[in-house]
C-alpha positions in Angstrom: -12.7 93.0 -19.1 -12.3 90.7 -16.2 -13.6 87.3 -16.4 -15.3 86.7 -13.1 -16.5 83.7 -12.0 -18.7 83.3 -8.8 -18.1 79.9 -7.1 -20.9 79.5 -4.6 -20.1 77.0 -2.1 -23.4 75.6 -0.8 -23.9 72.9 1.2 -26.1 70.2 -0.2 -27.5 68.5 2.4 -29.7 65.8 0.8 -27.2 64.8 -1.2 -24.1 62.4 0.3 -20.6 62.3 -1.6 -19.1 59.7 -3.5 -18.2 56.7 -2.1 -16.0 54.0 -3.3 -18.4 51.0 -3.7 -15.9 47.3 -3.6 -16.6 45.2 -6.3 -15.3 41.9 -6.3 -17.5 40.2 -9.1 -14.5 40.3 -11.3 -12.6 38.1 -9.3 -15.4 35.9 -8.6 -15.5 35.2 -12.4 -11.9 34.7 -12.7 -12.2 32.2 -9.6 -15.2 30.2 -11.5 -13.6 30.1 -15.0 -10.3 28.8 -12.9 -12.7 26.3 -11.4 -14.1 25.4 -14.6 -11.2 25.0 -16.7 -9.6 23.0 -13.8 -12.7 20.6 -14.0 -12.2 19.7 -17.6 -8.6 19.0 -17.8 -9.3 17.0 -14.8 -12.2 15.4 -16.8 -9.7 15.2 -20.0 -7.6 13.4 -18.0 -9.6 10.8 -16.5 -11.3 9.9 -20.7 -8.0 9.7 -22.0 -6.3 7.3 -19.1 -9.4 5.3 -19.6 -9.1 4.7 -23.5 -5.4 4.2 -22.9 -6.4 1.7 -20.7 -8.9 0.4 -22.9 -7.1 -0.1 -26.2 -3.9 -1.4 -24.1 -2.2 -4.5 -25.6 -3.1 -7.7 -22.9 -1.1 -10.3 -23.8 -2.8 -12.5 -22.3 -6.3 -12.3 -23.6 -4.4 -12.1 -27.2 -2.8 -15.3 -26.0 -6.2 -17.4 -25.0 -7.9 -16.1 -28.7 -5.3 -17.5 -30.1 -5.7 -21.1 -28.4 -9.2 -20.7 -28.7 -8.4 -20.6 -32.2 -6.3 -23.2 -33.3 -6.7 -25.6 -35.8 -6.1 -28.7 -33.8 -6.3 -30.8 -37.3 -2.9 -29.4 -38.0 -1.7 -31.3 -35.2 2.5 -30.7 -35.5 1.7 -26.8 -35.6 -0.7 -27.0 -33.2 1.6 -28.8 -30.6 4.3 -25.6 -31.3 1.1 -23.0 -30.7 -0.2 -25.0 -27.3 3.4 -24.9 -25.9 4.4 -21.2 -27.2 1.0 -19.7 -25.9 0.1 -21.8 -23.0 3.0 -21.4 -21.2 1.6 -17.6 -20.4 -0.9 -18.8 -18.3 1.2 -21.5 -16.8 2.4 -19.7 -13.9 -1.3 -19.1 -12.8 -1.4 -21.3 -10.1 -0.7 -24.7 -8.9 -2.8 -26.4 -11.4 -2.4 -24.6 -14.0 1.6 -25.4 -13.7 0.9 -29.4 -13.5 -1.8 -29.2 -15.8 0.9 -27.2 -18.6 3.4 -29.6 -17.7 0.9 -32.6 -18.3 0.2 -31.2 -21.7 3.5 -30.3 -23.2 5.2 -34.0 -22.3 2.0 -35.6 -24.0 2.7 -33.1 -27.2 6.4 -34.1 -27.4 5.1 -37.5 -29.3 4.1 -34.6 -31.8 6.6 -32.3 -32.1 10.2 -33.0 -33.9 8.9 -35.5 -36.8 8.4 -35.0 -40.1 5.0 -36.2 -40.2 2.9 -37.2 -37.3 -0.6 -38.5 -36.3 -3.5 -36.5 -35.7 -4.2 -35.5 -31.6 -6.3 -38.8 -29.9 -9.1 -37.6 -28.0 -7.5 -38.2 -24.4 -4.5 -35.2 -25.9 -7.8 -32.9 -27.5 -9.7 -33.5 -23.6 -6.5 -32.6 -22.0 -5.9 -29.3 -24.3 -9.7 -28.3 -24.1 -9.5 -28.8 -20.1 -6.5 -26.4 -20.0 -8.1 -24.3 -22.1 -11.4 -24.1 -19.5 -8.8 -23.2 -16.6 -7.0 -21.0 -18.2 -8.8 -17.2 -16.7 -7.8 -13.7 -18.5 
């Protein structure tokens, strides 16, 4: 027995064909999550420059809590710490320069002895005066 098929070719005419449909949503996705993750490690970037920053060593500020800290009743170590720290902040300015000179030849009297008298108040107004001028 023959195996006969009948192919009927009729035209279907409310019916159209297949037609290749572009889709580009795929690419639109890829685009956004490019966006996106570009957006954070910019983000990322900016937060972790900004706490480096932050929690960067400044000298000078560590400088000016130290002389604001000073024991100025331990007058030979005292004279040391004025002249050691201050001289940070000396090249400020003008004034700052004379005023750091101004200090450091009235604290030679109490540097180099063995024992030495305590700071009289025209030395303590000159060191708290510096200490005003002195900007972080």
């Amino acid at each position: 027995m023959k195996n006969i098929q009948k192919v009927y070719d009729v035209p279907l005419h409310d019916i159209k064909s297949i037609v290749e449909v572009q889709e580009y949503s795929f690419y639109y996705f890829l685009g956004a999550v490019f966006l996106a993750v570009l957006a954070l490690s910019v983000l990322a970037y900016l937060i972790y420059k900004y706490i480096q920053k932050r929690n960067a060593y400044n000298e000078r500020k560590e400088h000016l809590k130290i002389l604001n800290s000073l024991d100025l009743t331990d007058t030979k170590n005292a004279a040391y710490a004025i002249s050691r720290y201050g001289i940070t902040f000396a090249n400020d300015g003008e004034r700052e320069s004379e005023m750091y000179k101004n200090i450091t030849s009235r604290l030679e009297q109490f540097k180099y002895k063995k024992s030495v008298k305590e700071f009289d108040d025209e030395t303590l107004g000159y060191i708290e005066l510096y200490k005003g001028m002195i900007d972080v």
